[in-house]
C-alpha positions in Angstrom: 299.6 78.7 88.8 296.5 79.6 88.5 294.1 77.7 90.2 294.9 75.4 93.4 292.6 72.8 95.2 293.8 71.8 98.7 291.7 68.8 100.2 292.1 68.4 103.7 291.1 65.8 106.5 288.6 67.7 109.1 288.6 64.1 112.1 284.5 64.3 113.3 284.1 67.9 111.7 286.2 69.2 114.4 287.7 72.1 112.5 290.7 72.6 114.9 292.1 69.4 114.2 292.1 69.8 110.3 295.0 69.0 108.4 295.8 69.2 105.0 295.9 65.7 103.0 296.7 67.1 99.2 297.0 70.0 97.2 296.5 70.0 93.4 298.1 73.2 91.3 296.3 73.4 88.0 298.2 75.5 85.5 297.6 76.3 81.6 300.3 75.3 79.4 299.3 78.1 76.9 298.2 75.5 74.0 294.8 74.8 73.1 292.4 77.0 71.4 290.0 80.2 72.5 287.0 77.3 73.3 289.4 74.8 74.9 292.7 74.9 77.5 295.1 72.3 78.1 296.8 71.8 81.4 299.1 70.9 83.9 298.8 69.6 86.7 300.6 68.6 89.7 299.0 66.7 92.8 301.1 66.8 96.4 299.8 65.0 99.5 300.1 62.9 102.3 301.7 59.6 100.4 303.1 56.2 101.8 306.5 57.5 103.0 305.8 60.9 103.5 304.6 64.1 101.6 305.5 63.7 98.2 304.2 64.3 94.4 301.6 61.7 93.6 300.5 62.8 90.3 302.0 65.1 87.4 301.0 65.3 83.8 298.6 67.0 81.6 295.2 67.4 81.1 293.5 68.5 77.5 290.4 69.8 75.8 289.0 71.5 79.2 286.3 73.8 78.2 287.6 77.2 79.1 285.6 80.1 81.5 284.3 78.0 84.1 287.2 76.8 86.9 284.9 74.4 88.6 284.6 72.2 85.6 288.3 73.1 85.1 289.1 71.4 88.7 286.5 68.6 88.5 288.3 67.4 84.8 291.6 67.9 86.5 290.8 65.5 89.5 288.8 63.1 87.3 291.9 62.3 85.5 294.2 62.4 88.1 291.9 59.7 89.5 291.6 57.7 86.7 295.1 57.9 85.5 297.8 55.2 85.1 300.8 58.3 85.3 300.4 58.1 89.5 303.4 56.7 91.0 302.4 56.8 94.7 298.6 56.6 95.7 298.5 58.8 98.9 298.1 56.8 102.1 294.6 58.5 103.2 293.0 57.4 99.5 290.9 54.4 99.1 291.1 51.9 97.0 291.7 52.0 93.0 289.0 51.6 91.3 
């Protein structure tokens, strides 16, 4: 796993009372080409029932070399995706 995003709730900026919401593991699958990566990608977090998987599938064509475009792909279709079983409890609404 090589890159990991953890997103967490900081109440009034109030750094001792932080807690983490979700964490999203980004790892290559080893396909794609030298220009492009393909992904997966697996999204835990504070869901309607508990802490559970809310996302897990793939992501493809991610240009390669530059892991904050890698992250920002990887969250844009975890957002936008119909695979979610469970929206976390802390997100707002679907677009």
């Amino acid at each position: 796993m090589p890159l990991r995003i953890t997103v967490e709730l900081i109440p009034r900026g109030d750094e001792s009372r932080k807690r983490k919401v979700a964490v999203v593991d980004i790892a290559n699958d080893g396909t794609g080409t030298h220009e492009v990566g393909n992904y997966d990608v697996r999204a835990e977090g504070d869901c309607q029932g508990g802490y559970d998987t809310f996302y897990h599938g793939k992501v493809a064509g991610v240009k390669r070399g530059d892991y904050l475009n890698q992250a920002i792909d990887c969250l844009r279709v975890l957002h936008t995706s119909n695979e979610r079983s469970n929206r976390p409890a802390s997100a707002g609404p679907v677009d």
